[in-house]
N, C-alpha and C positions, 0 to 999 in steps of 0.2 A: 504493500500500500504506500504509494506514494506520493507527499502531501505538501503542497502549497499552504507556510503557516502564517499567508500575510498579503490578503490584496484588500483591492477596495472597488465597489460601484456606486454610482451615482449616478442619476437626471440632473444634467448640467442646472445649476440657479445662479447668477450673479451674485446674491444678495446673500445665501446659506452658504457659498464658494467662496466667501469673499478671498479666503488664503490661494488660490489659485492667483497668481500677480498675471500682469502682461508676460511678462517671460516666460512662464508656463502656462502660455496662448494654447499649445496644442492638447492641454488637458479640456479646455475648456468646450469640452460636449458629452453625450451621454457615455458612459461606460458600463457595462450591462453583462450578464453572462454568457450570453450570446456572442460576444466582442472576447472574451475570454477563454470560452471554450477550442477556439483552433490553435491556441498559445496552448494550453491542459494539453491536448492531444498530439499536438508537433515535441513536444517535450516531455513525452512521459510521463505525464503527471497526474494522476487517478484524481485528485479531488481537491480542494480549499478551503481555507479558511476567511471570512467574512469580515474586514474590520471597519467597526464604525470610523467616521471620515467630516462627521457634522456632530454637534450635541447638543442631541433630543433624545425624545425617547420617538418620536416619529421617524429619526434614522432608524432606529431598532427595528421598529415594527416593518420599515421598507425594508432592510435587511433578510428579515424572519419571513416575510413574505417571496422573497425571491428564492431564498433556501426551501422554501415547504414544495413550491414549483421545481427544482433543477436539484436532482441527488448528485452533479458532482459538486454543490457545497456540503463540505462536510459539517460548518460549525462556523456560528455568529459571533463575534464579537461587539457588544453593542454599549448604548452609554445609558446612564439615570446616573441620576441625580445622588452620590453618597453622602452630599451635606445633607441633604434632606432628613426633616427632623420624621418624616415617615418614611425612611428607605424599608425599612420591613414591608412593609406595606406593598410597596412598589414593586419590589424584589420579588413577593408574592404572585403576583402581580402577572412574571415572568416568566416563572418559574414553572407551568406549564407546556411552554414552548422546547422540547426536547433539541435542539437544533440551537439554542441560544447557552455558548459554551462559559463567556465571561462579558466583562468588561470595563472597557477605558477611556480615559480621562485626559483631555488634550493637555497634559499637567506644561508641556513646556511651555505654552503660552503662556502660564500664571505670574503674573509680575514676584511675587514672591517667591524666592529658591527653595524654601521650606513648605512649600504646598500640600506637598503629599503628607508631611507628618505632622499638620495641622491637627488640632484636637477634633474640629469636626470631620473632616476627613476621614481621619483614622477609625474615630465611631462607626462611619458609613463604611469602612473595609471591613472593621469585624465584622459584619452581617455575613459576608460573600459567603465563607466557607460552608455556613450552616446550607445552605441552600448548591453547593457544590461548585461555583461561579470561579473561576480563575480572573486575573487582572494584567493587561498588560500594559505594562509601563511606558508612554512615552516621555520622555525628557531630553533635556541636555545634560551635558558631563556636570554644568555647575548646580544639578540638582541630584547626582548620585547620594548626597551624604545625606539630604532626607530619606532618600527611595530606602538607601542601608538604614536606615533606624525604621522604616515603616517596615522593610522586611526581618526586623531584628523582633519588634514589638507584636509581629502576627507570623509566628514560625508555623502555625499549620494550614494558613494562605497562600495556594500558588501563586507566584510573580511569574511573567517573563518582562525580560527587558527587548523594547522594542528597537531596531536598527542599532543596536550596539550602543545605545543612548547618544547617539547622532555625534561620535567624533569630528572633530575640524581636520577632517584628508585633505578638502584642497590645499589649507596654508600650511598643512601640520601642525599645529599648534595647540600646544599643552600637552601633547601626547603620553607623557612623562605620569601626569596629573590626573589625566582620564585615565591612566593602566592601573596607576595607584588604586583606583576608587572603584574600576570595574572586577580587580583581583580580592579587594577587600567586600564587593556584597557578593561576590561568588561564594563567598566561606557559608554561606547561608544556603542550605542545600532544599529550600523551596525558593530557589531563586532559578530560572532558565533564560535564555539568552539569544532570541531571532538573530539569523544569518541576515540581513534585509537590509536594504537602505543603505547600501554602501555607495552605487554610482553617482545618487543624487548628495552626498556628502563630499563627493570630490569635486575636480573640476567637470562639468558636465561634455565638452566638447574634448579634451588632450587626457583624460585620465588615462591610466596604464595598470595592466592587471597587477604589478610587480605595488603601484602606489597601496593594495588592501591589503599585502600582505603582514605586516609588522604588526595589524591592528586582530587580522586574523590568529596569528602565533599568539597575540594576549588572550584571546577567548577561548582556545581551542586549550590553553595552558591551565585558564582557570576555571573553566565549566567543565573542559571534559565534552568527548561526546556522546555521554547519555544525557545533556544540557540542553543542546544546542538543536535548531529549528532553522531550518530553510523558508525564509519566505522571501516572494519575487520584487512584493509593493509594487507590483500591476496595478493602474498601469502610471503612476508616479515614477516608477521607475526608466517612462519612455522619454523622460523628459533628456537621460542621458545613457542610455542602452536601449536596445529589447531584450525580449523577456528570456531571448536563447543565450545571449551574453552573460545576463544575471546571473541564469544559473550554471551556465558555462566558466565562470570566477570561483564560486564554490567547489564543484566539479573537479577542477584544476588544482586548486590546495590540498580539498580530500583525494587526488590522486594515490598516494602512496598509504590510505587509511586501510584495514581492514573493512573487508565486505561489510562486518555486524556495524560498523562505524558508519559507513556511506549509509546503510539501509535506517540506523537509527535517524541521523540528520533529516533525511529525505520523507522521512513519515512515520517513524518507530515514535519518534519520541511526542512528536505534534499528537498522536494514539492515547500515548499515555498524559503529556502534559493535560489536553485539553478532555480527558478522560470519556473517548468517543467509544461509544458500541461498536466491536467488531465484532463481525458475523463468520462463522465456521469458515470462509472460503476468502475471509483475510480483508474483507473491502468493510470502509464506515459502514454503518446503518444508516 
């Protein structure tokens, strides 16, 4: 089974898009799974995973409705509300829809570095587990030392960290800083770690595969590949690859991995992280 743990769709909107700039003109139309499925199929790739891209709970439910239509999504990623002073409630709410595996929090927009281990925040995480909800993490590096205290204060919540918490590839810069902080919330063994989002972190037009490498050797050093998750960030990621490149970067480093290595990255673990139904004959439910 092998699994895509990281795209996104949407009906283009000016207004709910606004992070789409001029510069990423050519994101701006619809992307759908229909637009996806010849990329799954040219690539090998049995199935995906859903990630919210707006925050509502109206991404959700658009999300959950395109999953309930098309089995190769394997599993949503969606957003609510966790300051909310009724996230039970809501989470309830959700928690029906078998197809809705976690969700996340555009936490790097938040003017404040300390976002995620804010007192209400943190309230609205301890809900997740009871209800079985994984969380992934978007941030930048200057928010790792919240993310490792949110992950320290709720050890039986799974985290993944999303695109490697968005290193500075193009300029290099801080690299030193970001290893520090990415090898110290590894020690946290409910923490996992998306392959993703690496071409649109470098330079988009002159990047070079040899540029992900140093960033690769820190995650593969400190998660481990029963950690680590392949996902493409389809189609964010066309802004400076396609999607056979993407995963042609990964491919290329785990060259010299063991099989059980490749096959974990590729969909073993995105099974187990995102805790999906498999069925006798190895594919999601």
């Amino acid at each position: 089974m092998r699994i895509d743990a990281h795209q996104h769709f949407w009906n283009f909107d000016p207004a709910r898009h606004a992070w789409i700039t001029e510069e990423m003109s050519l994101l701006k139309r619809d992307f759908l799974p229909v637009d996806l499925l010849p990329e799954l199929e040219a690539n090998g790739i049995d199935a995906s995973v859903a990630v919210q891209a707006e925050q509502s709970e109206e991404e959700t439910r658009f999300l959950l409705r395109l999953a309930e239509n098309n089995s190769r999504i394997a599993g949503v990623v969606g957003w609510v509300d966790l300051r909310s002073p009724d996230v039970e409630k809501r989470l309830g709410n959700f928690s029906d829809h078998k197809k809705l595996r976690g969700f996340r929090h555009i936490a790097q927009s938040e003017p404040d570095d300390r976002f995620l281990a804010s007192a209400a925040f943190v309230r609205g995480m301890s809900k997740l587990a009871a209800f079985g909800f994984s969380y992934d993490i978007l941030i930048y590096p200057r928010q790792l030392a919240a993310a490792r205290e949110l992950a320290e204060r709720l050890p039986e919540q799974r985290f993944v960290i999303d695109h490697l918490a968005k290193p500075d590839i193009k300029n290099g810069a801080n690299q030193k800083e970001w290893a520090h902080h990415m090898r110290a919330i590894a020690q946290n063994g409910n923490v996992f770690c998306k392959i993703s989002g690496l071409v649109t972190e470098a330079d988009w037009v002159s990047w070079k595969t040899d540029d992900f490498r140093e960033y690769l050797d820190v995650v593969f050093d400190a998660f481990g590949t029963d950690r680590l998750l392949f996902g493409s960030d389809w189609p964010v990621c066309l802004l400076a690859a396609s999607y056979r490149r993407v995963k042609q970067i990964v491919e290329e480093y785990v060259a010299g991995q063991a099989d059980t290595g490749k096959e974990k990255i590729f969909g073993e673990n995105a099974v187990r992280f995102y805790n999906f139904p498999v069925s006798a004959h190895g594919s999601a439910d």
